[in-house]
C-alpha positions in Angstrom: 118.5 -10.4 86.0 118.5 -14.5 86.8 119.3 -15.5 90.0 120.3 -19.4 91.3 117.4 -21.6 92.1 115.7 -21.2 95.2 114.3 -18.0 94.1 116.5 -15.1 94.9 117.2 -15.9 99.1 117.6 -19.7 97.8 115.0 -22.6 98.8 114.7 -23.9 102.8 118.8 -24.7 103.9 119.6 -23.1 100.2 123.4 -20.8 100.0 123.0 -19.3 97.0 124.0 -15.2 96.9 122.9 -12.9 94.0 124.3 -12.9 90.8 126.5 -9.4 91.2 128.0 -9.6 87.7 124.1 -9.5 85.9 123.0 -6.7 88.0 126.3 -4.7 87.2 125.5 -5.1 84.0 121.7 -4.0 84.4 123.3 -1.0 86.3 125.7 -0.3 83.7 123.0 -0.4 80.8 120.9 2.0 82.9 123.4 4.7 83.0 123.9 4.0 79.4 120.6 5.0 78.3 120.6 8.0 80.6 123.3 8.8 79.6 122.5 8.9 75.7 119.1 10.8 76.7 121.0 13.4 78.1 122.7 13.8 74.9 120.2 13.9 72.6 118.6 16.2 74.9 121.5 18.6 75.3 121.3 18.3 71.1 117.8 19.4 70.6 118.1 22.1 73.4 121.0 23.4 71.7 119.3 23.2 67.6 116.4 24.7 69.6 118.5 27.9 70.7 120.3 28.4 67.3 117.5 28.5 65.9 116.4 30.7 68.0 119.1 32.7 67.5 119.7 32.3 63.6 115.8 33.9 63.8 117.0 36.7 65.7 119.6 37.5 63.9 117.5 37.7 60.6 115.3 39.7 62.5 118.1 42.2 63.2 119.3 42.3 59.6 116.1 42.7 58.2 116.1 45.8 60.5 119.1 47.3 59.2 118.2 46.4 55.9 115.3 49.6 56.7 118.3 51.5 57.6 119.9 50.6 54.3 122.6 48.3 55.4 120.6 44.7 54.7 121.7 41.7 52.1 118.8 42.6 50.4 117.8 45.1 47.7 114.3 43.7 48.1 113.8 44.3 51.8 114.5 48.3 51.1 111.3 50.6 50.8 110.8 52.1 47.7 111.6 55.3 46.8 108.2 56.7 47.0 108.4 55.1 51.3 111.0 57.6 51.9 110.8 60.2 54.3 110.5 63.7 51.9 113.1 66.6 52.6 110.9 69.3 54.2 110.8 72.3 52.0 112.9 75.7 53.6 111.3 79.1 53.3 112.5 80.7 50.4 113.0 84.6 49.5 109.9 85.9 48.0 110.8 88.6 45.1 108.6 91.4 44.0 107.6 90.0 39.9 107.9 93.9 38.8 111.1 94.7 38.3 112.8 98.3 39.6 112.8 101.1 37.6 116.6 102.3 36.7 118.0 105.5 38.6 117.1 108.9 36.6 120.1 110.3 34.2 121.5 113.1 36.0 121.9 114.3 32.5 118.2 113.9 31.5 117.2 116.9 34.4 119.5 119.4 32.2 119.0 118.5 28.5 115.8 119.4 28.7 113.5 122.4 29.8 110.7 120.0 30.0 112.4 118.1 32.7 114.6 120.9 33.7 112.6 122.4 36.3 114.3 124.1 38.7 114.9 127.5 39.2 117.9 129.3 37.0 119.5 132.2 39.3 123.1 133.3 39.4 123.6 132.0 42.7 122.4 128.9 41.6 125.5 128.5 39.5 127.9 130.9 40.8 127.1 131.2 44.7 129.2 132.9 47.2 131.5 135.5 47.2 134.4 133.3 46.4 135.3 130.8 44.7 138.5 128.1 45.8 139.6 125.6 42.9 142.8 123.7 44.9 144.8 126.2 46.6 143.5 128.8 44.2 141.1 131.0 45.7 139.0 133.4 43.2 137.1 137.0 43.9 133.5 136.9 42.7 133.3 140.5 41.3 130.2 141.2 39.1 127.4 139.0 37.7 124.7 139.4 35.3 121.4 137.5 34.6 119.5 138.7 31.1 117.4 137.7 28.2 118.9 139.8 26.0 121.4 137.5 24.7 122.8 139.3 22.1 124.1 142.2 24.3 126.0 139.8 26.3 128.5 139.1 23.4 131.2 140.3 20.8 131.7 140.1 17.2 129.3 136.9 15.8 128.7 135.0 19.2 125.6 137.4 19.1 123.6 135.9 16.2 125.2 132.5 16.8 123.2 132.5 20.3 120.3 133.5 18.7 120.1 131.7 15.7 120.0 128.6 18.2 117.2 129.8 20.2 119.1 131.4 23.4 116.8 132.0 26.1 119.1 133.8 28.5 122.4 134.2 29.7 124.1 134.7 33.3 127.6 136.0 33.5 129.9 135.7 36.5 133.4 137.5 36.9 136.1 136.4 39.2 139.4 137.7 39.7 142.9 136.8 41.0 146.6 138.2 41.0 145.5 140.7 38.3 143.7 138.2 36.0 140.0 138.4 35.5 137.7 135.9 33.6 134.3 136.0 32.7 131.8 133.5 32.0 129.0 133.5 30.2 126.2 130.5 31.0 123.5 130.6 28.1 120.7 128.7 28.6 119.0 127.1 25.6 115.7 124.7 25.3 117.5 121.6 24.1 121.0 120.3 23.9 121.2 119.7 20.4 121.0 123.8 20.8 123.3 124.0 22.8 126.0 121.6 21.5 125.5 123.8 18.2 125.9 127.2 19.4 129.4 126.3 21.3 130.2 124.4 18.0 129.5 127.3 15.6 131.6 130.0 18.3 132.5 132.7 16.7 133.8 136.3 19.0 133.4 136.1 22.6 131.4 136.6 25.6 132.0 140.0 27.0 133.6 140.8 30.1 131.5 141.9 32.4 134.0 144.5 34.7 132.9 145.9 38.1 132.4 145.1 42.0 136.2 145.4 42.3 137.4 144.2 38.6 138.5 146.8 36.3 137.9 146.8 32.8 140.0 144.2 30.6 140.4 142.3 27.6 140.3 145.8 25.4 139.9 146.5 21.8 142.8 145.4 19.9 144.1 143.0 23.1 144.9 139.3 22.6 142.7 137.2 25.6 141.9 133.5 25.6 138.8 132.4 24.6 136.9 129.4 25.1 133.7 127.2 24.4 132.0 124.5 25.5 128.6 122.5 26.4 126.7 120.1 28.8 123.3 119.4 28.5 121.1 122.8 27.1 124.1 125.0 28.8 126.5 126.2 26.1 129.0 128.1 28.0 131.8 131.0 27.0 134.9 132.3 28.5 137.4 135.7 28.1 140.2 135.5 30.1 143.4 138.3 29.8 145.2 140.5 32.8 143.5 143.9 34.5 146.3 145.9 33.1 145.2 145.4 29.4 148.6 143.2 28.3 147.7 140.8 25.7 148.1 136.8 26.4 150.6 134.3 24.9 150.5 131.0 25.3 153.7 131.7 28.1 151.0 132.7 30.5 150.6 129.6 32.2 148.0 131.4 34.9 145.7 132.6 32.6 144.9 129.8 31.5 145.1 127.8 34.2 142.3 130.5 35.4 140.3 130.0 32.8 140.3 126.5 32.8 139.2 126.5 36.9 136.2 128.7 35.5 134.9 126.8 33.1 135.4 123.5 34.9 133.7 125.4 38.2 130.5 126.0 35.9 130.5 122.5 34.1 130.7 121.2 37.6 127.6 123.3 38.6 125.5 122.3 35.3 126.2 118.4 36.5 125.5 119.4 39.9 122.3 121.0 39.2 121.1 117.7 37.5 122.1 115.7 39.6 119.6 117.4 42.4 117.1 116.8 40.6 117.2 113.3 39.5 118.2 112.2 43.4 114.8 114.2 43.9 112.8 112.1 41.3 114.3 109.0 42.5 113.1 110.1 45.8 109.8 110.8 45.0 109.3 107.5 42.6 110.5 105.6 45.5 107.4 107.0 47.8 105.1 106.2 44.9 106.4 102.6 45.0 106.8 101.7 48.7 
């Protein structure tokens, strides 16, 4: 700033004022440079906070980048870094595996495992007998060693020629039919399955207890032969009044046929008993 002579009141009796144009301009220049150091101020502030910011913000991605969502392939953990799944319990099995279920069939094919007690009532028990809405007398039974005696014509030396042990004979009666069966009991099934093959003659009927004699000499009855396990087992079947059979006489044989499936059905039944009792008792050894 210049002012006039006199210094800036003027010398002794001196007018001069101030020179308002150079001070203006002073002023102005002032503001100027406050002015630009506000600026540059307000510019490093601001760099200051992006960069701040820009620093946060890598921060936060390499954050998610743990989470698996960073830029980055690098910035993930390994494999090996990775939690592990935590193992469930799993079902612990016994190495040894389970025996199979006995054969029903086994218990009665052979005496060595056939072991049970061999009565009539075992296999013809009761006083009746239904089959549907057929209902059947029991009339006389028979249990012997002698098997010969229990038979007609060759079924005698068939029996045993095959090593018979015994046989039990049941009679049952209906609407003047009778049948008898004969159950003969044999060490093996190959026995057995040979004797009913080789049948020849016929059991004999075994009359009484309410039954009448049947099936007489020189009378046509219908015979049958069969086996299951070391049972071989025979049937006679004709009427109480001595009349011979024909193949017309539908209940005959439809009596017959209930007889001889009753005592098959007894034969399975009987081993069946016995292997649900072995399977019984190999499960106590077991548990």
């Amino acid at each position: 700033m210049s002012y006039g002579q006199g210094g800036p009141f003027g010398g002794p009796g001196g007018t001069q004022t101030p020179d308002w144009a150079a001070m203006a301009d002073a002023s102005a220049a002032r503001s100027r440079r406050r002015k630009w150091l506000l600026i540059g101020g307000g510019v490093l502030a601001t760099a200051a906070i992006g960069a701040a910011v820009a620093t946060a913000v890598i921060s936060t991605n390499k954050n998610n980048a743990t989470h698996g969502s960073g830029k980055n392939a690098s910035e993930l953990p390994a494999p090996s870094d990775l939690p592990k799944e935590t193992a469930q319990p799993e079902p612990s099995f016994s190495s040894v595996a389970p025996l199979p279920p006995p054969d029903p069939k086994d218990y009665i094919s052979d005496a060595k495992k056939d072991r049970a007690p061999i009565t009539v009532d075992t296999f013809f028990p009761g006083k009746k007998l239904t089959m549907g809405d057929r209902v059947y007398v029991k009339g006389a039974t028979q249990q012997t060693k002698s098997c010969a005696a229990t038979t007609k014509g060759a079924l005698g030396p068939i029996l045993v020629n095959n090593g018979c042990e015994q046989v039990i004979r049941a009679t049952y009666s209906k609407d003047g039919i009778a049948v008898t069966v004969g159950l003969a009991v044999f060490r093996t099934e190959a026995q057995a399955k040979k004797a009913a093959q080789q049948s020849s003659g016929s059991i004999a009927t075994l009359p009484g207890a309410g039954v009448p004699a049947f099936c007489p000499a020189g009378s046509v009855c219908r015979r049958t032969s069969n086996s299951y396990g070391r049972y071989a087992y025979f049937a006679i079947s004709g009427f109480t009044n001595g009349k011979s059979v024909t193949t017309a006489d539908k209940n005959v044989y439809a009596t017959g046929d209930d007889l001889t499936n009753f005592t098959f059905r007894q034969i399975r039944h009987r081993g069946e008993l016995q292997a649900s009792a072995a399977a019984t008792a190999q499960a106590g050894r077991t548990s």
